[in-house]
N, CA, C and O atoms as a DFTB+ gen file, in Angstrom:
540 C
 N C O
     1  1      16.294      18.097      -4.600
     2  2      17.634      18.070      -4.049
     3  2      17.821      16.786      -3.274
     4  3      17.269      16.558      -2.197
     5  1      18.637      15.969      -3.901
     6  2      19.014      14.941      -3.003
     7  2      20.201      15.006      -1.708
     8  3      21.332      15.443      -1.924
     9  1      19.847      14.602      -0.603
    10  2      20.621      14.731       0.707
    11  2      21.239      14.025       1.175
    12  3      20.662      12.966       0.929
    13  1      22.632      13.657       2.096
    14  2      22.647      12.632       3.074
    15  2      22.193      12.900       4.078
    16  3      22.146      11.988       4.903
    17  1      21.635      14.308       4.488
    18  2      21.306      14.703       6.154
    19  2      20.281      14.570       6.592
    20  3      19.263      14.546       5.901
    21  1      20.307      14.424       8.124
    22  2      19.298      13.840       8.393
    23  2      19.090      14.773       9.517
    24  3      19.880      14.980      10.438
    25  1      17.777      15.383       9.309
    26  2      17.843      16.514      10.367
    27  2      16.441      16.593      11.352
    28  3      15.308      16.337      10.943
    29  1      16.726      16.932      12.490
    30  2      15.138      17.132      13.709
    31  2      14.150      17.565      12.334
    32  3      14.372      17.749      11.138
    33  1      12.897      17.614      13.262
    34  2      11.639      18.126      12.710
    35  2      11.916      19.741      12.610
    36  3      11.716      20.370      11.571
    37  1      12.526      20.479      14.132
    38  2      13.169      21.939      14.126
    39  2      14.040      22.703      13.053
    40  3      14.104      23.917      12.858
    41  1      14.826      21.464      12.278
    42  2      15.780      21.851      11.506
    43  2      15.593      21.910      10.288
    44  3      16.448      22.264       9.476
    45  1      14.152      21.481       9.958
    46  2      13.788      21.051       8.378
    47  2      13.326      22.079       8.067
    48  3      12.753      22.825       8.861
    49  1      13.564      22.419       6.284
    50  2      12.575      23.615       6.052
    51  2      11.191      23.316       5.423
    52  3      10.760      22.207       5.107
    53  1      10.807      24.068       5.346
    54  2       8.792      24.027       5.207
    55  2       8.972      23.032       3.740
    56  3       8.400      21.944       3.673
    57  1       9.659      23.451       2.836
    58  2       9.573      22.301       1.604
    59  2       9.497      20.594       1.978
    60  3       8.530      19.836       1.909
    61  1      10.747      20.356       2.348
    62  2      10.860      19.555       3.213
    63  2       9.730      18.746       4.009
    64  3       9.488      17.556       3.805
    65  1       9.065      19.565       4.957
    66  2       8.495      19.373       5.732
    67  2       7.360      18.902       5.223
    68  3       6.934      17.836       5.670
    69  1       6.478      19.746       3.960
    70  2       5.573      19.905       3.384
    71  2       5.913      18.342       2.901
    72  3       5.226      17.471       3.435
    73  1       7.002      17.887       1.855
    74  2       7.041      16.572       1.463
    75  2       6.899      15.559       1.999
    76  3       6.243      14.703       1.406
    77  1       7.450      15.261       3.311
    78  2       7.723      14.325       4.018
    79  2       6.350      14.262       4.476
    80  3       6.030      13.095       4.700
    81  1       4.904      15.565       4.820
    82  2       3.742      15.195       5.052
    83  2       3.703      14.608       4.142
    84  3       4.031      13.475       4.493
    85  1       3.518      14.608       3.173
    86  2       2.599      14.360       1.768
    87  2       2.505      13.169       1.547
    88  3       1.483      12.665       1.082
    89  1       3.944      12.281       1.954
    90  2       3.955      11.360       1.677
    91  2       3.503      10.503       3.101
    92  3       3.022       9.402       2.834
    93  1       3.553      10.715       4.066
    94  2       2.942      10.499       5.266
    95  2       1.568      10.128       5.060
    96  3       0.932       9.131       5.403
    97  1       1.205      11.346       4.307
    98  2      -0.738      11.167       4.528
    99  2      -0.640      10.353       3.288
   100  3      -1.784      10.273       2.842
   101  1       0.269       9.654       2.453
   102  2      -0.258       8.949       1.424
   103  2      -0.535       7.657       1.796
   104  3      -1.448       6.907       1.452
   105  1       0.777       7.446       2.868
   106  2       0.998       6.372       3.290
   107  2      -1.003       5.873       4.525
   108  3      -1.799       4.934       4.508
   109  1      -0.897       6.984       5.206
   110  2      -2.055       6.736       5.700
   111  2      -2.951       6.742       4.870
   112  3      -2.922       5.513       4.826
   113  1      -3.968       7.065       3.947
   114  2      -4.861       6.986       3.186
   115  2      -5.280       5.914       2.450
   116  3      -6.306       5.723       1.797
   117  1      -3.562       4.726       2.831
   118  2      -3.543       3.515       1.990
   119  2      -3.714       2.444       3.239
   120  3      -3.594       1.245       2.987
   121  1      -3.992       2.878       4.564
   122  2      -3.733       2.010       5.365
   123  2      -5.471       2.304       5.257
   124  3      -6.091       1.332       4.826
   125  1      -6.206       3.381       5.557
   126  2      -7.705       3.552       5.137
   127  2      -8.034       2.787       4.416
   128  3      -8.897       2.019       4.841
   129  1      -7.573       2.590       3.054
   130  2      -7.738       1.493       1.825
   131  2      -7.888       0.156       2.205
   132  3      -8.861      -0.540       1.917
   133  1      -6.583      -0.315       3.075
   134  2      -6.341      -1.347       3.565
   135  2      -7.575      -2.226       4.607
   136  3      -7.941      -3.399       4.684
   137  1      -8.004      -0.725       5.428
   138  2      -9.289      -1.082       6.535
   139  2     -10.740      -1.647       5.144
   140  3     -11.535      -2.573       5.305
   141  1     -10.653      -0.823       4.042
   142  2     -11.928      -1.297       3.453
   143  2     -11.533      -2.501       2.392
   144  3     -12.370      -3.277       1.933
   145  1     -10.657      -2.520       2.195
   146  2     -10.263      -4.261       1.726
   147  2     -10.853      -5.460       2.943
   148  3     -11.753      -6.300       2.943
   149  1      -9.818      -5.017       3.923
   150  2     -10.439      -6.137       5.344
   151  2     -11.833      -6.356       5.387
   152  3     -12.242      -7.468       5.721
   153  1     -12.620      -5.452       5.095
   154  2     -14.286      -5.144       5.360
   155  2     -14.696      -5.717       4.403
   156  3     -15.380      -6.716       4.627
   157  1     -14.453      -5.328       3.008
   158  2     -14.748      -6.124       1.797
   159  2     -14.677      -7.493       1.939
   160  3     -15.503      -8.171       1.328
   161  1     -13.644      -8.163       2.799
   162  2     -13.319      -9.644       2.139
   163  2     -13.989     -10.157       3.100
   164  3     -14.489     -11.251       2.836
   165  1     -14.243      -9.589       4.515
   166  2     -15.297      -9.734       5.608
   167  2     -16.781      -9.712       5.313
   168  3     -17.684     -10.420       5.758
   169  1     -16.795      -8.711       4.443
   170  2     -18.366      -8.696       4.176
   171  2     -18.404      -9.763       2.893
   172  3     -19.228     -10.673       2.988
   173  1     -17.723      -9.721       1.921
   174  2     -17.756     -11.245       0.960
   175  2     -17.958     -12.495       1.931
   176  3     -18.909     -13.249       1.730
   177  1     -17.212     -12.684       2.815
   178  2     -17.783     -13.787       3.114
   179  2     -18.489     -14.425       4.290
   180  3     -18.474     -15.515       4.862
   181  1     -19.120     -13.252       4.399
   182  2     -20.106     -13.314       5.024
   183  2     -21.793     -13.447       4.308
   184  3     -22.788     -13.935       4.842
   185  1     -21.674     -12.888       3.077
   186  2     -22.358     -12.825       1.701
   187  2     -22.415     -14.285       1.242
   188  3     -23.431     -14.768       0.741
   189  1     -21.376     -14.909       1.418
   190  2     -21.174     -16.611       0.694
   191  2     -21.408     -16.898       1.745
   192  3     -22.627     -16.857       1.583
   193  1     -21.265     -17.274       3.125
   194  2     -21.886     -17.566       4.427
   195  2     -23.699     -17.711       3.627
   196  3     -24.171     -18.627       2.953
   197  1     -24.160     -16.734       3.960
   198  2     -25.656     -16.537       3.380
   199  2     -26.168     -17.585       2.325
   200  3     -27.086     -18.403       2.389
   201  1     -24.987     -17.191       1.029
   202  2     -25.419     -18.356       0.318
   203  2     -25.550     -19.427       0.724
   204  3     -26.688     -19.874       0.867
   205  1     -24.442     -20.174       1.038
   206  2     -24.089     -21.413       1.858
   207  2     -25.411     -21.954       2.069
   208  3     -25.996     -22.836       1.441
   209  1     -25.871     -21.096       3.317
   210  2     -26.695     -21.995       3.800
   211  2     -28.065     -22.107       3.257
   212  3     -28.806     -23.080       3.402
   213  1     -28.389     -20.767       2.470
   214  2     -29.607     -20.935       0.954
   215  2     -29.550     -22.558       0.347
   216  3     -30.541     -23.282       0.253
   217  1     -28.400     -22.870       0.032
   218  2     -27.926     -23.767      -1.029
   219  2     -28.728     -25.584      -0.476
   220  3     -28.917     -26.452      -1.328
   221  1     -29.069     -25.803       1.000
   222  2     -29.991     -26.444       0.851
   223  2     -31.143     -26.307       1.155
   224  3     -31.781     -27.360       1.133
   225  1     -31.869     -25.128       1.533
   226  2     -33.003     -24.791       1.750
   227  2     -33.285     -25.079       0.612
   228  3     -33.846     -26.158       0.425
   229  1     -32.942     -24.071      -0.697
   230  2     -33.192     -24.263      -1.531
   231  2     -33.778     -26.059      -2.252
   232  3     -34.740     -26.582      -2.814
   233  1     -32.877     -26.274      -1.907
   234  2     -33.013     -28.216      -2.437
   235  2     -34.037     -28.641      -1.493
   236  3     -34.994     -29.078      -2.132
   237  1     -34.274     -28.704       0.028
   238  2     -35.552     -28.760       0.613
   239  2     -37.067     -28.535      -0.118
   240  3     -38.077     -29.219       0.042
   241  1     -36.860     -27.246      -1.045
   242  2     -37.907     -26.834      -1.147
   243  2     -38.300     -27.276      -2.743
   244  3     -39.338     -27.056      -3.367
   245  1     -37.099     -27.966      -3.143
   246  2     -37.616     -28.532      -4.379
   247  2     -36.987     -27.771      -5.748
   248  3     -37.550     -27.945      -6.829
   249  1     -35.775     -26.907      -5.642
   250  2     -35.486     -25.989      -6.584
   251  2     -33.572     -26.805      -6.524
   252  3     -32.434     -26.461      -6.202
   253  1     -33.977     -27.480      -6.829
   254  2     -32.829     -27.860      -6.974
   255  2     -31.531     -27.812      -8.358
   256  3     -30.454     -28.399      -8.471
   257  1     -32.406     -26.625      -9.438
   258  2     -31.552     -25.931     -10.397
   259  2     -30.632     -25.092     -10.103
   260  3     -29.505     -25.052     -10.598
   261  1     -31.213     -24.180      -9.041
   262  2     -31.216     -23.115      -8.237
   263  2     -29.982     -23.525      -7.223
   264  3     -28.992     -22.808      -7.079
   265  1     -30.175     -24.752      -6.556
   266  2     -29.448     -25.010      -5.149
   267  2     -28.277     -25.450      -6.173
   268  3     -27.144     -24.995      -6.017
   269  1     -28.579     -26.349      -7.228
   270  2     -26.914     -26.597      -7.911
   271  2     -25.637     -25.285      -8.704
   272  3     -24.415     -25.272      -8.851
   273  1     -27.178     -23.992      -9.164
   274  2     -26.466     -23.425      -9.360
   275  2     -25.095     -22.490      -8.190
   276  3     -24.015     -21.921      -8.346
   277  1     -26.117     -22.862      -6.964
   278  2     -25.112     -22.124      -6.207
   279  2     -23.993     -23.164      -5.982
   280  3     -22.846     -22.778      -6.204
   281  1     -24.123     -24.029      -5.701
   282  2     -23.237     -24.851      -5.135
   283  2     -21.943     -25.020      -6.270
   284  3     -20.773     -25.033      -5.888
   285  1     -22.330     -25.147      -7.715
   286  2     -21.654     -25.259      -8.420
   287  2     -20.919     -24.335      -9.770
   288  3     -20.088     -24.593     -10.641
   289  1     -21.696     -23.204      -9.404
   290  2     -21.424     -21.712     -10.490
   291  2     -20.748     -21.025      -9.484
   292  3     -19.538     -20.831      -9.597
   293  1     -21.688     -20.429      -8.022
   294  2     -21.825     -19.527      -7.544
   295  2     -20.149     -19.754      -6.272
   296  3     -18.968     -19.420      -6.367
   297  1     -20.816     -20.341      -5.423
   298  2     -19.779     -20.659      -4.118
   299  2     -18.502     -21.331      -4.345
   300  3     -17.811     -21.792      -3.436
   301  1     -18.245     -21.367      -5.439
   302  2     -17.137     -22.019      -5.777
   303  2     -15.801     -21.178      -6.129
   304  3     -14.646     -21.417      -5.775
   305  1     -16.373     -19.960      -7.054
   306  2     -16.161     -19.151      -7.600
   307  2     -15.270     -17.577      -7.189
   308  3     -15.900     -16.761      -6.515
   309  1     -14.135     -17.301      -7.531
   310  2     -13.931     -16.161      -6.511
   311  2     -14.453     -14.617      -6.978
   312  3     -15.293     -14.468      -7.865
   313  1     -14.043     -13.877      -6.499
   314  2     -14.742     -12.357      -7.106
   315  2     -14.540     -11.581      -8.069
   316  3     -15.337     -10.869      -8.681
   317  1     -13.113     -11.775      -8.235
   318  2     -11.868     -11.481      -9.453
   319  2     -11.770     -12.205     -10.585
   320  3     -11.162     -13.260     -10.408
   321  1     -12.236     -11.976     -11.938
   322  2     -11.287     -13.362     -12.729
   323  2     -11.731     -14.806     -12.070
   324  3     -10.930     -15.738     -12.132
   325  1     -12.859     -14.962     -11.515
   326  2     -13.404     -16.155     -11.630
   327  2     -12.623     -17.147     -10.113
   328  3     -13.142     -17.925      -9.312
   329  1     -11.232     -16.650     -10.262
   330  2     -10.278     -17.436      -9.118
   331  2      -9.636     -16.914      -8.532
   332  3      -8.570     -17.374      -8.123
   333  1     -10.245     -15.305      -8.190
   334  2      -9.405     -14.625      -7.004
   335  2     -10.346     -14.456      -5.667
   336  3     -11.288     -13.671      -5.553
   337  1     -10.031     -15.059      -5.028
   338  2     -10.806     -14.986      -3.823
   339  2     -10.451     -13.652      -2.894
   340  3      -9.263     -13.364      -2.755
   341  1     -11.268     -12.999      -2.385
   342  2     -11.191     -11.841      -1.660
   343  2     -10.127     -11.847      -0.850
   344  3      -9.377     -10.880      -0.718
   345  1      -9.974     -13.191      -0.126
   346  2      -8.499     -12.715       0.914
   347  2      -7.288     -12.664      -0.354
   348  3      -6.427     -11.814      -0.130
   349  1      -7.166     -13.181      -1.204
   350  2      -6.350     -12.899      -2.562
   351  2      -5.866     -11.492      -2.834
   352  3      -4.744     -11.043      -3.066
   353  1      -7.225     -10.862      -2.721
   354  2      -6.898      -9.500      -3.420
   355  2      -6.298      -8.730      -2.085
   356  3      -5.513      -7.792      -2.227
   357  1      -6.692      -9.160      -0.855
   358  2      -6.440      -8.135       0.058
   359  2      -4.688      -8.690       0.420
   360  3      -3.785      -7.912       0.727
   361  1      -4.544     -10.185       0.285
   362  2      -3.435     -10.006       0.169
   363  2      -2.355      -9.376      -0.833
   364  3      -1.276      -8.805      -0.673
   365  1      -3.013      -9.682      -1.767
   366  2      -1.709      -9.080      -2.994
   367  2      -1.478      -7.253      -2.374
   368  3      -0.480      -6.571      -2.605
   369  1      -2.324      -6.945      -1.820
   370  2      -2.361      -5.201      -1.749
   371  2      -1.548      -5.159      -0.717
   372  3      -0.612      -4.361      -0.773
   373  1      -1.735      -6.121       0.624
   374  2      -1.099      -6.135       1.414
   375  2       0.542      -6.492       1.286
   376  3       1.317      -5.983       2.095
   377  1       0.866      -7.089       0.584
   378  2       2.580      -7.910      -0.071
   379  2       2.632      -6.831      -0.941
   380  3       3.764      -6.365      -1.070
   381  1       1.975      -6.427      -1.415
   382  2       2.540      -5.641      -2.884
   383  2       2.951      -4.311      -2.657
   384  3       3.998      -3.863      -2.189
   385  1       1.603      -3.592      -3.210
   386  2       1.704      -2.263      -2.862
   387  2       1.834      -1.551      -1.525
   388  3       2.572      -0.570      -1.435
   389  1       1.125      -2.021      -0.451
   390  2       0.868      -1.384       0.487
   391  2       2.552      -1.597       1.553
   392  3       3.191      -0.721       2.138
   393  1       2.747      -2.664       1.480
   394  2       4.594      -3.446       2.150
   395  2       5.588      -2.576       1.294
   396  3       6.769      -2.520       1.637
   397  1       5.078      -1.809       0.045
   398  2       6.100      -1.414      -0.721
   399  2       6.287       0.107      -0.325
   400  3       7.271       0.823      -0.137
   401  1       4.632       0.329      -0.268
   402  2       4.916       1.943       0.122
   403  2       5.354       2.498       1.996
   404  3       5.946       3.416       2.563
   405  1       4.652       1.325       2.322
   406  2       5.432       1.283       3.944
   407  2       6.529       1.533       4.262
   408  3       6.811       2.221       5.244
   409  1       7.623       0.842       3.224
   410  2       9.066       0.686       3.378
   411  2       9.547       2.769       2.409
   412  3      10.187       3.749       2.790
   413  1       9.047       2.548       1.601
   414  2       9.413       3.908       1.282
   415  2       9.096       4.857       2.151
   416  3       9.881       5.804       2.214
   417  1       8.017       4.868       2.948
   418  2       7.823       6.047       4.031
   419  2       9.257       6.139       4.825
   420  3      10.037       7.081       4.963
   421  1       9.295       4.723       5.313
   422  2      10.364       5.000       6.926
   423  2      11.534       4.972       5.771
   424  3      12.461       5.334       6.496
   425  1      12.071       4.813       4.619
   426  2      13.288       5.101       3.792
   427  2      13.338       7.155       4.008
   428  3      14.140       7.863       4.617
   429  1      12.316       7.444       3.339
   430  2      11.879       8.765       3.359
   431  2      12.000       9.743       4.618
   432  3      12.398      10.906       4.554
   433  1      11.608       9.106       5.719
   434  2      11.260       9.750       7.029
   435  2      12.767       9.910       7.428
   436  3      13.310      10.984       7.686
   437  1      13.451       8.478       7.440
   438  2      15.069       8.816       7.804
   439  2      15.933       9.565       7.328
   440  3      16.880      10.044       7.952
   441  1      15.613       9.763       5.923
   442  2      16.384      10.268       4.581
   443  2      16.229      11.788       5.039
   444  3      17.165      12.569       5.214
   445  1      14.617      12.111       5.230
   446  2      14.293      13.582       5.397
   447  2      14.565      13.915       7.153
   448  3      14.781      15.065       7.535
   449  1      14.518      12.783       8.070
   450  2      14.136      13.588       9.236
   451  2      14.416      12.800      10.048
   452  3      13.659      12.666      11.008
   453  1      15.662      11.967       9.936
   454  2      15.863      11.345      10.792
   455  2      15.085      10.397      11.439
   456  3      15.115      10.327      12.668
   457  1      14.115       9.364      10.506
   458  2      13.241       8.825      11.219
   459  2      11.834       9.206      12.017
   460  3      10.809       8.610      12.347
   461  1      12.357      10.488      12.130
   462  2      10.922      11.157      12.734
   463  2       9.867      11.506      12.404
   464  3       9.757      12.603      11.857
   465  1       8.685      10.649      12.639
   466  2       7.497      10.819      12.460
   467  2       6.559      12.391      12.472
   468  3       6.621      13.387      13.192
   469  1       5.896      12.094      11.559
   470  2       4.702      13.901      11.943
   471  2       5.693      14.716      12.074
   472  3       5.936      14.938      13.260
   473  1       6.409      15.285      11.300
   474  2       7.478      16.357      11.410
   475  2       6.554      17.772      10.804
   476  3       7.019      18.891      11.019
   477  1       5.196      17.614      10.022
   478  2       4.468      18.708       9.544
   479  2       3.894      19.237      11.052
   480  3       4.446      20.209      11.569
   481  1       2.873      18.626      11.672
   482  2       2.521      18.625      12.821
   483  2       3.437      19.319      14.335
   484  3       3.111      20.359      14.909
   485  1       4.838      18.239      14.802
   486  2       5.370      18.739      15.666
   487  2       5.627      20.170      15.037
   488  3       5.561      20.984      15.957
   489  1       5.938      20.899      13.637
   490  2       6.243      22.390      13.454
   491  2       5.194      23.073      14.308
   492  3       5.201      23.802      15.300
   493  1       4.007      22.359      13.256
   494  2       2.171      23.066      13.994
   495  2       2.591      23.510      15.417
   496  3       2.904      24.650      15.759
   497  1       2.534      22.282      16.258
   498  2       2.433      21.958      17.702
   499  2       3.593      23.488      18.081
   500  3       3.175      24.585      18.453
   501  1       4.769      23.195      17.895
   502  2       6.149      23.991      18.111
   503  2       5.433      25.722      18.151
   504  3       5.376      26.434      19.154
   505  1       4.860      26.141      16.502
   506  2       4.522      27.089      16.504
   507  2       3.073      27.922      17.129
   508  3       2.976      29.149      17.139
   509  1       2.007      26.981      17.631
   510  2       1.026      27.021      18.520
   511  2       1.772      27.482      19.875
   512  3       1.487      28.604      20.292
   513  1       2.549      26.837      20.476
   514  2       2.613      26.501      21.576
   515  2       3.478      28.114      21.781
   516  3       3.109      28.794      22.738
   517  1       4.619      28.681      20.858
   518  2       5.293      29.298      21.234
   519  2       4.293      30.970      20.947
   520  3       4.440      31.945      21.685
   521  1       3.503      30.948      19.953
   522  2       2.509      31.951      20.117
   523  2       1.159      32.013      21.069
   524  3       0.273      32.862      20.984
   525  1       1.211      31.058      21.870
   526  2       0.145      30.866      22.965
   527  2       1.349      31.767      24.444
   528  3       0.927      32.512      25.328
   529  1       2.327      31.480      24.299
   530  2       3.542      32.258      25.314
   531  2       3.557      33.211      24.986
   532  3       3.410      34.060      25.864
   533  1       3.740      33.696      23.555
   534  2       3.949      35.432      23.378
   535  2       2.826      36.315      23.767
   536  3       2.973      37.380      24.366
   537  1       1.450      35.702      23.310
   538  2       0.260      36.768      23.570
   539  2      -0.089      36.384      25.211
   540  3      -0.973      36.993      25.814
């Protein structure tokens, strides 16, 4: 059912409510995603860090097949397709998908609830609180 109204967290019904989580926790699960991209492209290059500095030990020690291959196969090279470098990928996720589904949440949240955040939850909270008064 498509709506123009825009109603409290109080006023929504459980369908509703149920959706607007759903898409909530999707939205979070992608910001999770987002934390292990950051880590990934952190721990990549911190990984090429390592190499790096292999690359003249290596030649010190006389292996200098070895030290060219890094310098010239290896560290040059990104993780993706040869020329996507890790902050690459974390950006495209970041511009792409992740900026795309951001904007559909708060489209969604207003559409369903007036903007209002955790509308599954404040019910929780609402209905805790008012059966902690009755008993």
């Amino acid at each position: 059912m498509d709506s123009d109204r825009s109603g409290s967290a109080a006023e929504l019904g459980e369908d509703e409510r149920a959706a607007l989580h759903q898409v909530e926790l999707g939205l979070e699960w992608l910001h999770r995603a987002h934390g292990h991209l950051v880590q990934f492209h952190h721990n990549t290059g911190h990984a090429v860090d390592h190499l790096a500095e292999a690359e003249p030990l290596l030649r010190e020690c006389g292996y200098d097949d070895l030290a060219d291959a890094l310098r010239d196969t290896y560290l040059p090279r990104g993780v993706i397709d040869e020329d996507r470098w890790s902050y690459d990928v974390l950006e495209s996720f970041q511009e792409g998908f992740l900026d795309g589904i951001e904007g559909f949440e708060a489209e969604a949240r207003e559409a369903v609830a007036g903007g209002q955040r955790h509308v599954a939850e404040r019910a929780q909270e609402r209905a805790w609180k008012e059966r902690s008064r009755r008993d």
